[in-house]
C-alpha positions in Angstrom: 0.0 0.0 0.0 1.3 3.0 -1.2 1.8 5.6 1.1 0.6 9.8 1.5 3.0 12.3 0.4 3.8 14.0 3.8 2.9 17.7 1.9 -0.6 16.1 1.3 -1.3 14.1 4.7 0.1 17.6 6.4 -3.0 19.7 4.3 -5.9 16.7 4.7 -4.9 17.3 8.5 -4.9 21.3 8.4 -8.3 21.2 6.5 -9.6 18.8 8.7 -8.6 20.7 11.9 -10.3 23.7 10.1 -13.9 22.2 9.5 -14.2 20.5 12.9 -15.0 23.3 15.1 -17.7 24.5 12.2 -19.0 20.9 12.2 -19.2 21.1 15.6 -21.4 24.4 15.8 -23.9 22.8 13.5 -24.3 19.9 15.6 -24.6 21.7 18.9 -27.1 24.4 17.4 -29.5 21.8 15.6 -31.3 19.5 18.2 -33.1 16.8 16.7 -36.9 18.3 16.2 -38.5 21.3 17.6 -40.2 22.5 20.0 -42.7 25.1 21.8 -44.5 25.7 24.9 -47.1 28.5 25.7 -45.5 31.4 27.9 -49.1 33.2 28.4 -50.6 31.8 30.2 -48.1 30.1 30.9 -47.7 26.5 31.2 -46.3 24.5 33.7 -43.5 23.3 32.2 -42.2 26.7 31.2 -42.7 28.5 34.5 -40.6 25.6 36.0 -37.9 25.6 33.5 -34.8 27.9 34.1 -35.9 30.2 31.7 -39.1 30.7 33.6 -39.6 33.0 36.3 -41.1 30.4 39.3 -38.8 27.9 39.6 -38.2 28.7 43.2 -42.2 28.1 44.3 -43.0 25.6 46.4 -45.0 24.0 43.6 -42.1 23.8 41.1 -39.5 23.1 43.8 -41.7 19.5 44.3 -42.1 19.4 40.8 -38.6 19.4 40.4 -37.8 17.0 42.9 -40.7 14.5 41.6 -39.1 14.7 37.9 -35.5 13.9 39.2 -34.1 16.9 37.0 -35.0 20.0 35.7 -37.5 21.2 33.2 -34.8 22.4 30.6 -36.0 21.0 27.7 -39.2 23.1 28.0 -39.8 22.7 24.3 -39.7 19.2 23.9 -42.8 17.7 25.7 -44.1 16.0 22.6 -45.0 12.0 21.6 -45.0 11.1 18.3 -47.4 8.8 16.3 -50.4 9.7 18.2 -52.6 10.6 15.3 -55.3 12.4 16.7 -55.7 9.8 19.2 -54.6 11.7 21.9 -57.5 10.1 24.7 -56.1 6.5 23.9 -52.6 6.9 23.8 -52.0 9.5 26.9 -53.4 8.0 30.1 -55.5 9.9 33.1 -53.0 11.4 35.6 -50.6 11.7 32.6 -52.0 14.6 30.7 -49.9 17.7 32.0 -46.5 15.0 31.1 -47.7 13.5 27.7 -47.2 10.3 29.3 -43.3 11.1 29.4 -40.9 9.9 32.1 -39.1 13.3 32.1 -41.9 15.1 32.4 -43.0 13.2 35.1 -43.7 16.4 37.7 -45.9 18.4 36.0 -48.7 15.9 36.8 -48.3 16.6 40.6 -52.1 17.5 41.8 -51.6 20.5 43.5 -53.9 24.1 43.6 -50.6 26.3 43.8 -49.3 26.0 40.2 -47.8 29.1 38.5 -51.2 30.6 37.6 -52.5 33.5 35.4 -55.7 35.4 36.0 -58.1 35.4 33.3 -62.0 36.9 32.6 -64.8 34.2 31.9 -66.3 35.3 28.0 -62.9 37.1 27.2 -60.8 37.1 24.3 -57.8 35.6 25.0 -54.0 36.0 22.9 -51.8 33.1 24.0 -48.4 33.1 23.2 -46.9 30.1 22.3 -43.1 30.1 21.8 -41.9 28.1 19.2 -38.1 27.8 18.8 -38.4 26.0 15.2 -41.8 26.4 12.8 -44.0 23.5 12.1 -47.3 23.5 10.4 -50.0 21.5 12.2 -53.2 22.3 14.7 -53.7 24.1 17.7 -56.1 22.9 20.1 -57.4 24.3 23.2 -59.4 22.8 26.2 -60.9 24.4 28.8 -61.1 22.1 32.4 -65.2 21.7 33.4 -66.7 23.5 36.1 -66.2 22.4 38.9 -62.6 20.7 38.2 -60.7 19.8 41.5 -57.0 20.8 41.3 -56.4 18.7 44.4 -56.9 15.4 42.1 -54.8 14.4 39.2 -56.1 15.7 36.0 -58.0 13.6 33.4 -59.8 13.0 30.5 -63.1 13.2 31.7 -62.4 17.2 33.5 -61.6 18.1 29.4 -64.5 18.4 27.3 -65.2 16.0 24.5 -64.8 18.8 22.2 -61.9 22.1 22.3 -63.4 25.4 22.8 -61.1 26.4 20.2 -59.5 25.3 17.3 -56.2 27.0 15.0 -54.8 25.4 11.8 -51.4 26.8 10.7 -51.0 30.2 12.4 -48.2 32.7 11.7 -45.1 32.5 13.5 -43.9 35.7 14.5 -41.1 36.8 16.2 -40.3 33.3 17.5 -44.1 32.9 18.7 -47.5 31.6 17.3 -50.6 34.0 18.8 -53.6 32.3 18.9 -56.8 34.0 19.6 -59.7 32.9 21.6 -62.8 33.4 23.2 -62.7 31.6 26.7 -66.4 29.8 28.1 -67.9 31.9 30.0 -69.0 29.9 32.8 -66.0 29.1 34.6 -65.2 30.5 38.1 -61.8 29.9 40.3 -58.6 27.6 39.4 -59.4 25.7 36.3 -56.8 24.3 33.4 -56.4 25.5 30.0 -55.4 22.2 28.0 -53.2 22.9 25.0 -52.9 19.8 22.3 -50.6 21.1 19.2 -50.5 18.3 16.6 -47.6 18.4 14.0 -48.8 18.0 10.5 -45.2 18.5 9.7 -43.9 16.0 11.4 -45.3 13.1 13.4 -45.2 14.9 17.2 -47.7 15.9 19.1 -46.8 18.4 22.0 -49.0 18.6 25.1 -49.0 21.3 27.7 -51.2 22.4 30.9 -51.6 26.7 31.5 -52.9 27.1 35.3 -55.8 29.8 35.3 -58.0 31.1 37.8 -61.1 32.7 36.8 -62.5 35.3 39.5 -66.1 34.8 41.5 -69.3 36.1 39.5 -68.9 39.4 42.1 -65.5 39.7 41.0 -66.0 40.1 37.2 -66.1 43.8 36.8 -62.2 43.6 38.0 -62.9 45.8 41.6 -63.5 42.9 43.3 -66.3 42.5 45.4 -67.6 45.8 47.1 -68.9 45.1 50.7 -72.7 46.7 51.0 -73.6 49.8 52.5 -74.3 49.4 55.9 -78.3 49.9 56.3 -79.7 52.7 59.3 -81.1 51.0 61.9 -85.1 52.1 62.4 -83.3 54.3 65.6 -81.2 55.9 63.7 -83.7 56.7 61.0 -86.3 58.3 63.8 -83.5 60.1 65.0 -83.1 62.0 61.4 -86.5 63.0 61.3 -86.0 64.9 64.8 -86.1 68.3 64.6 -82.6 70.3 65.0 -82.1 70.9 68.4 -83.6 67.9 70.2 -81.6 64.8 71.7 -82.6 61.6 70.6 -83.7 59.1 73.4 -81.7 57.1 74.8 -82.8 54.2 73.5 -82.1 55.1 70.2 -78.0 56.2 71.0 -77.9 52.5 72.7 -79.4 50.9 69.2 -76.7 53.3 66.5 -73.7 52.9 67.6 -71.1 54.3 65.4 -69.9 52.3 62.5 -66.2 50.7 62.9 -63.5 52.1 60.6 -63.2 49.2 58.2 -66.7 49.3 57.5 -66.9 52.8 56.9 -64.0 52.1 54.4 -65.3 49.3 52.7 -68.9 51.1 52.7 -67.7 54.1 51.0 -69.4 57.8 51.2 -72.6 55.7 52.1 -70.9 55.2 55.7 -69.9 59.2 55.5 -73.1 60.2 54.4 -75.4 57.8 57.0 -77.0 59.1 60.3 -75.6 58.1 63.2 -76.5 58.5 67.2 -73.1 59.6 68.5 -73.8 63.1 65.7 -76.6 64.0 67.4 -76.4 65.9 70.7 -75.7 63.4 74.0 -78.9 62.4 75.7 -77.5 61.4 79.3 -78.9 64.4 81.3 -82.4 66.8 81.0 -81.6 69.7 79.3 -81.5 73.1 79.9 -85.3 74.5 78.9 -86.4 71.4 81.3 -84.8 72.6 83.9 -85.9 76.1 84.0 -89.8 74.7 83.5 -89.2 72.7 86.7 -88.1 75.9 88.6 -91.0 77.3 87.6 -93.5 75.2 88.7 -91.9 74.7 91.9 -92.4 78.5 92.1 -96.5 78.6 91.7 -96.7 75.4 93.9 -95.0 77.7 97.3 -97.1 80.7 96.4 -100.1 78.9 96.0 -99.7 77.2 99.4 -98.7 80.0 101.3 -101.6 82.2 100.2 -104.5 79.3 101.2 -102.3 79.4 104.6 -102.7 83.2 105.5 -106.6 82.7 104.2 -107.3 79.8 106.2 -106.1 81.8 109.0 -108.4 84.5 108.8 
Protein backbone atom coordinates (compact mmCIF):
# COMPACT_ATOMS: atom_id res chain seq x y z
CA UNK A 1 0.00 0.00 0.00
CA UNK A 2 1.33 2.97 -1.21
CA UNK A 3 1.84 5.59 1.14
CA UNK A 4 0.61 9.77 1.46
CA UNK A 5 3.04 12.26 0.44
CA UNK A 6 3.84 14.05 3.75
CA UNK A 7 2.92 17.74 1.91
CA UNK A 8 -0.59 16.07 1.34
CA UNK A 9 -1.27 14.06 4.65
CA UNK A 10 0.09 17.60 6.36
CA UNK A 11 -2.97 19.72 4.33
CA UNK A 12 -5.86 16.67 4.67
CA UNK A 13 -4.91 17.27 8.54
CA UNK A 14 -4.95 21.33 8.42
CA UNK A 15 -8.34 21.17 6.47
CA UNK A 16 -9.59 18.83 8.71
CA UNK A 17 -8.63 20.74 11.87
CA UNK A 18 -10.34 23.66 10.12
CA UNK A 19 -13.89 22.17 9.51
CA UNK A 20 -14.19 20.50 12.94
CA UNK A 21 -14.95 23.31 15.13
CA UNK A 22 -17.74 24.50 12.16
CA UNK A 23 -18.98 20.89 12.24
CA UNK A 24 -19.18 21.06 15.64
CA UNK A 25 -21.37 24.41 15.75
CA UNK A 26 -23.85 22.80 13.47
CA UNK A 27 -24.29 19.92 15.58
CA UNK A 28 -24.57 21.74 18.91
CA UNK A 29 -27.07 24.42 17.41
CA UNK A 30 -29.54 21.77 15.57
CA UNK A 31 -31.30 19.49 18.20
CA UNK A 32 -33.09 16.80 16.66
CA UNK A 33 -36.91 18.28 16.21
CA UNK A 34 -38.48 21.26 17.59
CA UNK A 35 -40.19 22.48 20.04
CA UNK A 36 -42.68 25.10 21.76
CA UNK A 37 -44.53 25.68 24.88
CA UNK A 38 -47.10 28.54 25.74
CA UNK A 39 -45.50 31.40 27.90
CA UNK A 40 -49.10 33.17 28.43
CA UNK A 41 -50.60 31.84 30.20
CA UNK A 42 -48.07 30.14 30.92
CA UNK A 43 -47.71 26.49 31.19
CA UNK A 44 -46.31 24.47 33.69
CA UNK A 45 -43.48 23.27 32.16
CA UNK A 46 -42.24 26.74 31.20
CA UNK A 47 -42.67 28.54 34.46
CA UNK A 48 -40.64 25.56 36.01
CA UNK A 49 -37.90 25.59 33.54
CA UNK A 50 -34.81 27.92 34.06
CA UNK A 51 -35.88 30.17 31.67
CA UNK A 52 -39.06 30.66 33.64
CA UNK A 53 -39.62 33.00 36.31
CA UNK A 54 -41.14 30.38 39.32
CA UNK A 55 -38.83 27.89 39.65
CA UNK A 56 -38.25 28.70 43.21
CA UNK A 57 -42.16 28.07 44.27
CA UNK A 58 -43.01 25.59 46.36
CA UNK A 59 -44.98 23.97 43.60
CA UNK A 60 -42.09 23.79 41.15
CA UNK A 61 -39.47 23.06 43.84
CA UNK A 62 -41.70 19.52 44.27
CA UNK A 63 -42.14 19.37 40.76
CA UNK A 64 -38.55 19.41 40.44
CA UNK A 65 -37.79 16.96 42.95
CA UNK A 66 -40.68 14.53 41.61
CA UNK A 67 -39.14 14.66 37.87
CA UNK A 68 -35.48 13.90 39.19
CA UNK A 69 -34.12 16.93 37.01
CA UNK A 70 -34.95 20.04 35.70
CA UNK A 71 -37.49 21.18 33.22
CA UNK A 72 -34.77 22.44 30.60
CA UNK A 73 -35.99 20.96 27.73
CA UNK A 74 -39.22 23.08 27.98
CA UNK A 75 -39.81 22.74 24.28
CA UNK A 76 -39.68 19.23 23.87
CA UNK A 77 -42.76 17.67 25.66
CA UNK A 78 -44.05 15.99 22.56
CA UNK A 79 -45.00 11.99 21.64
CA UNK A 80 -44.96 11.07 18.32
CA UNK A 81 -47.39 8.85 16.27
CA UNK A 82 -50.45 9.71 18.20
CA UNK A 83 -52.61 10.61 15.26
CA UNK A 84 -55.27 12.42 16.70
CA UNK A 85 -55.75 9.76 19.23
CA UNK A 86 -54.59 11.75 21.88
CA UNK A 87 -57.54 10.07 24.72
CA UNK A 88 -56.11 6.51 23.88
CA UNK A 89 -52.59 6.91 23.85
CA UNK A 90 -51.98 9.47 26.93
CA UNK A 91 -53.38 7.96 30.10
CA UNK A 92 -55.49 9.92 33.09
CA UNK A 93 -52.99 11.39 35.64
CA UNK A 94 -50.61 11.68 32.64
CA UNK A 95 -52.04 14.59 30.75
CA UNK A 96 -49.88 17.65 31.99
CA UNK A 97 -46.45 15.04 31.07
CA UNK A 98 -47.73 13.47 27.69
CA UNK A 99 -47.22 10.32 29.34
CA UNK A 100 -43.33 11.07 29.40
CA UNK A 101 -40.95 9.86 32.14
CA UNK A 102 -39.11 13.34 32.08
CA UNK A 103 -41.92 15.06 32.44
CA UNK A 104 -43.02 13.24 35.11
CA UNK A 105 -43.66 16.39 37.73
CA UNK A 106 -45.86 18.36 36.02
CA UNK A 107 -48.66 15.88 36.79
CA UNK A 108 -48.29 16.58 40.64
CA UNK A 109 -52.06 17.54 41.78
CA UNK A 110 -51.57 20.54 43.51
CA UNK A 111 -53.89 24.15 43.61
CA UNK A 112 -50.64 26.31 43.82
CA UNK A 113 -49.29 26.04 40.22
CA UNK A 114 -47.75 29.06 38.50
CA UNK A 115 -51.20 30.58 37.59
CA UNK A 116 -52.52 33.46 35.44
CA UNK A 117 -55.71 35.35 36.01
CA UNK A 118 -58.11 35.43 33.28
CA UNK A 119 -62.01 36.95 32.64
CA UNK A 120 -64.77 34.24 31.94
CA UNK A 121 -66.29 35.29 27.96
CA UNK A 122 -62.87 37.11 27.23
CA UNK A 123 -60.83 37.07 24.33
CA UNK A 124 -57.79 35.62 24.96
CA UNK A 125 -53.99 36.05 22.86
CA UNK A 126 -51.77 33.10 23.97
CA UNK A 127 -48.35 33.08 23.21
CA UNK A 128 -46.93 30.10 22.32
CA UNK A 129 -43.12 30.07 21.77
CA UNK A 130 -41.87 28.08 19.20
CA UNK A 131 -38.06 27.76 18.75
CA UNK A 132 -38.42 26.02 15.20
CA UNK A 133 -41.84 26.45 12.80
CA UNK A 134 -43.96 23.52 12.06
CA UNK A 135 -47.33 23.45 10.42
CA UNK A 136 -49.96 21.45 12.24
CA UNK A 137 -53.19 22.31 14.72
CA UNK A 138 -53.66 24.07 17.68
CA UNK A 139 -56.13 22.86 20.10
CA UNK A 140 -57.36 24.29 23.19
CA UNK A 141 -59.45 22.77 26.16
CA UNK A 142 -60.93 24.39 28.83
CA UNK A 143 -61.07 22.10 32.37
CA UNK A 144 -65.17 21.68 33.43
CA UNK A 145 -66.74 23.53 36.09
CA UNK A 146 -66.24 22.39 38.93
CA UNK A 147 -62.59 20.70 38.20
CA UNK A 148 -60.71 19.75 41.46
CA UNK A 149 -56.95 20.83 41.33
CA UNK A 150 -56.41 18.70 44.41
CA UNK A 151 -56.87 15.44 42.14
CA UNK A 152 -54.80 14.39 39.18
CA UNK A 153 -56.06 15.72 36.01
CA UNK A 154 -58.02 13.63 33.40
CA UNK A 155 -59.78 13.03 30.53
CA UNK A 156 -63.10 13.15 31.74
CA UNK A 157 -62.39 17.16 33.46
CA UNK A 158 -61.65 18.11 29.41
CA UNK A 159 -64.50 18.39 27.27
CA UNK A 160 -65.24 16.03 24.46
CA UNK A 161 -64.79 18.79 22.22
CA UNK A 162 -61.90 22.07 22.29
CA UNK A 163 -63.37 25.38 22.79
CA UNK A 164 -61.12 26.43 20.19
CA UNK A 165 -59.49 25.34 17.31
CA UNK A 166 -56.25 26.98 15.05
CA UNK A 167 -54.78 25.38 11.81
CA UNK A 168 -51.42 26.78 10.73
CA UNK A 169 -51.04 30.24 12.41
CA UNK A 170 -48.21 32.70 11.74
CA UNK A 171 -45.13 32.54 13.51
CA UNK A 172 -43.93 35.65 14.47
CA UNK A 173 -41.09 36.79 16.15
CA UNK A 174 -40.33 33.31 17.52
CA UNK A 175 -44.12 32.90 18.73
CA UNK A 176 -47.46 31.64 17.35
CA UNK A 177 -50.58 34.04 18.81
CA UNK A 178 -53.61 32.27 18.94
CA UNK A 179 -56.79 34.04 19.60
CA UNK A 180 -59.69 32.87 21.58
CA UNK A 181 -62.76 33.40 23.24
CA UNK A 182 -62.72 31.62 26.75
CA UNK A 183 -66.35 29.80 28.08
CA UNK A 184 -67.86 31.90 29.97
CA UNK A 185 -68.99 29.86 32.84
CA UNK A 186 -66.00 29.10 34.64
CA UNK A 187 -65.15 30.47 38.11
CA UNK A 188 -61.81 29.93 40.29
CA UNK A 189 -58.56 27.55 39.41
CA UNK A 190 -59.42 25.74 36.34
CA UNK A 191 -56.77 24.28 33.42
CA UNK A 192 -56.37 25.49 30.03
CA UNK A 193 -55.37 22.17 28.01
CA UNK A 194 -53.16 22.87 25.05
CA UNK A 195 -52.94 19.80 22.32
CA UNK A 196 -50.62 21.05 19.23
CA UNK A 197 -50.54 18.30 16.55
CA UNK A 198 -47.61 18.44 13.95
CA UNK A 199 -48.84 18.00 10.51
CA UNK A 200 -45.19 18.48 9.65
CA UNK A 201 -43.94 15.95 11.40
CA UNK A 202 -45.26 13.10 13.36
CA UNK A 203 -45.16 14.86 17.18
CA UNK A 204 -47.68 15.94 19.13
CA UNK A 205 -46.84 18.37 22.02
CA UNK A 206 -49.00 18.58 25.09
CA UNK A 207 -48.96 21.29 27.72
CA UNK A 208 -51.21 22.41 30.86
CA UNK A 209 -51.64 26.71 31.46
CA UNK A 210 -52.94 27.07 35.31
CA UNK A 211 -55.76 29.81 35.29
CA UNK A 212 -58.00 31.13 37.78
CA UNK A 213 -61.12 32.71 36.78
CA UNK A 214 -62.52 35.31 39.47
CA UNK A 215 -66.14 34.77 41.49
CA UNK A 216 -69.27 36.09 39.54
CA UNK A 217 -68.90 39.44 42.13
CA UNK A 218 -65.49 39.73 41.04
CA UNK A 219 -66.03 40.14 37.21
CA UNK A 220 -66.12 43.83 36.81
CA UNK A 221 -62.20 43.62 37.99
CA UNK A 222 -62.86 45.83 41.60
CA UNK A 223 -63.47 42.92 43.34
CA UNK A 224 -66.27 42.47 45.42
CA UNK A 225 -67.57 45.84 47.08
CA UNK A 226 -68.95 45.09 50.71
CA UNK A 227 -72.74 46.71 51.00
CA UNK A 228 -73.55 49.77 52.48
CA UNK A 229 -74.34 49.41 55.87
CA UNK A 230 -78.27 49.89 56.32
CA UNK A 231 -79.71 52.68 59.32
CA UNK A 232 -81.14 51.05 61.88
CA UNK A 233 -85.13 52.09 62.41
CA UNK A 234 -83.26 54.26 65.60
CA UNK A 235 -81.19 55.88 63.66
CA UNK A 236 -83.71 56.66 61.00
CA UNK A 237 -86.33 58.26 63.80
CA UNK A 238 -83.48 60.07 65.04
CA UNK A 239 -83.08 62.00 61.41
CA UNK A 240 -86.52 62.96 61.32
CA UNK A 241 -86.02 64.95 64.76
CA UNK A 242 -86.06 68.31 64.56
CA UNK A 243 -82.63 70.29 64.98
CA UNK A 244 -82.13 70.87 68.36
CA UNK A 245 -83.57 67.89 70.17
CA UNK A 246 -81.64 64.77 71.72
CA UNK A 247 -82.61 61.64 70.60
CA UNK A 248 -83.67 59.06 73.41
CA UNK A 249 -81.66 57.15 74.80
CA UNK A 250 -82.77 54.18 73.52
CA UNK A 251 -82.10 55.13 70.16
CA UNK A 252 -78.04 56.15 71.03
CA UNK A 253 -77.88 52.46 72.74
CA UNK A 254 -79.36 50.93 69.17
CA UNK A 255 -76.65 53.34 66.54
CA UNK A 256 -73.73 52.90 67.56
CA UNK A 257 -71.12 54.33 65.43
CA UNK A 258 -69.95 52.28 62.55
CA UNK A 259 -66.24 50.73 62.87
CA UNK A 260 -63.49 52.11 60.60
CA UNK A 261 -63.15 49.24 58.17
CA UNK A 262 -66.68 49.29 57.50
CA UNK A 263 -66.90 52.83 56.94
CA UNK A 264 -64.01 52.13 54.39
CA UNK A 265 -65.34 49.30 52.67
CA UNK A 266 -68.89 51.11 52.75
CA UNK A 267 -67.70 54.08 50.99
CA UNK A 268 -69.38 57.83 51.16
CA UNK A 269 -72.61 55.71 52.07
CA UNK A 270 -70.87 55.22 55.75
CA UNK A 271 -69.90 59.20 55.45
CA UNK A 272 -73.10 60.15 54.44
CA UNK A 273 -75.40 57.80 57.01
CA UNK A 274 -76.99 59.07 60.28
CA UNK A 275 -75.64 58.15 63.15
CA UNK A 276 -76.55 58.52 67.18
CA UNK A 277 -73.14 59.64 68.46
CA UNK A 278 -73.81 63.09 65.73
CA UNK A 279 -76.61 63.95 67.44
CA UNK A 280 -76.42 65.93 70.74
CA UNK A 281 -75.67 63.37 74.01
CA UNK A 282 -78.86 62.40 75.65
CA UNK A 283 -77.55 61.43 79.31
CA UNK A 284 -78.87 64.39 81.28
CA UNK A 285 -82.35 66.79 81.04
CA UNK A 286 -81.56 69.71 79.28
CA UNK A 287 -81.48 73.14 79.89
CA UNK A 288 -85.30 74.45 78.86
CA UNK A 289 -86.42 71.36 81.31
CA UNK A 290 -84.81 72.57 83.91
CA UNK A 291 -85.91 76.12 83.99
CA UNK A 292 -89.84 74.67 83.52
CA UNK A 293 -89.18 72.72 86.67
CA UNK A 294 -88.07 75.95 88.60
CA UNK A 295 -90.97 77.31 87.60
CA UNK A 296 -93.47 75.16 88.70
CA UNK A 297 -91.90 74.66 91.88
CA UNK A 298 -92.45 78.54 92.15
CA UNK A 299 -96.46 78.61 91.71
CA UNK A 300 -96.75 75.40 93.90
CA UNK A 301 -94.98 77.65 97.28
CA UNK A 302 -97.08 80.68 96.39
CA UNK A 303 -100.08 78.87 96.01
CA UNK A 304 -99.65 77.22 99.36
CA UNK A 305 -98.73 79.99 101.28
CA UNK A 306 -101.61 82.17 100.21
CA UNK A 307 -104.55 79.27 101.17
CA UNK A 308 -102.25 79.37 104.60
CA UNK A 309 -102.69 83.20 105.47
CA UNK A 310 -106.64 82.67 104.19
CA UNK A 311 -107.29 79.79 106.19
CA UNK A 312 -106.15 81.78 108.97
CA UNK A 313 -108.43 84.52 108.80
Amino acid sequence: MARMPWTTARRTSAAVAAVTPFLLTVFAAAPAQAHGAPTDPVSRVFACSPDGDSSGTAACRSAITANGSPFTAWDNLRVANVNGRDRQTIPDGKLCSGGLPAYQGLDLARADWPSTRLSPGATLTMKYVSTIPHTGTFRMYLTEPGYDPSKPLKWSDLPEQPFAQVKDPALTNGAYRIRMTLPKDRTGRQVLYTIWQNSSTADTYYSCSDVVFPAAAEEDGSGASAPSPTPTKAVKEAAKKKPGKSPSPTASAAAPTPSPSVARSAGTAADSAPVAADAEPASGPSAPMLAGGAAAVLVLTGGAALALRLRRR
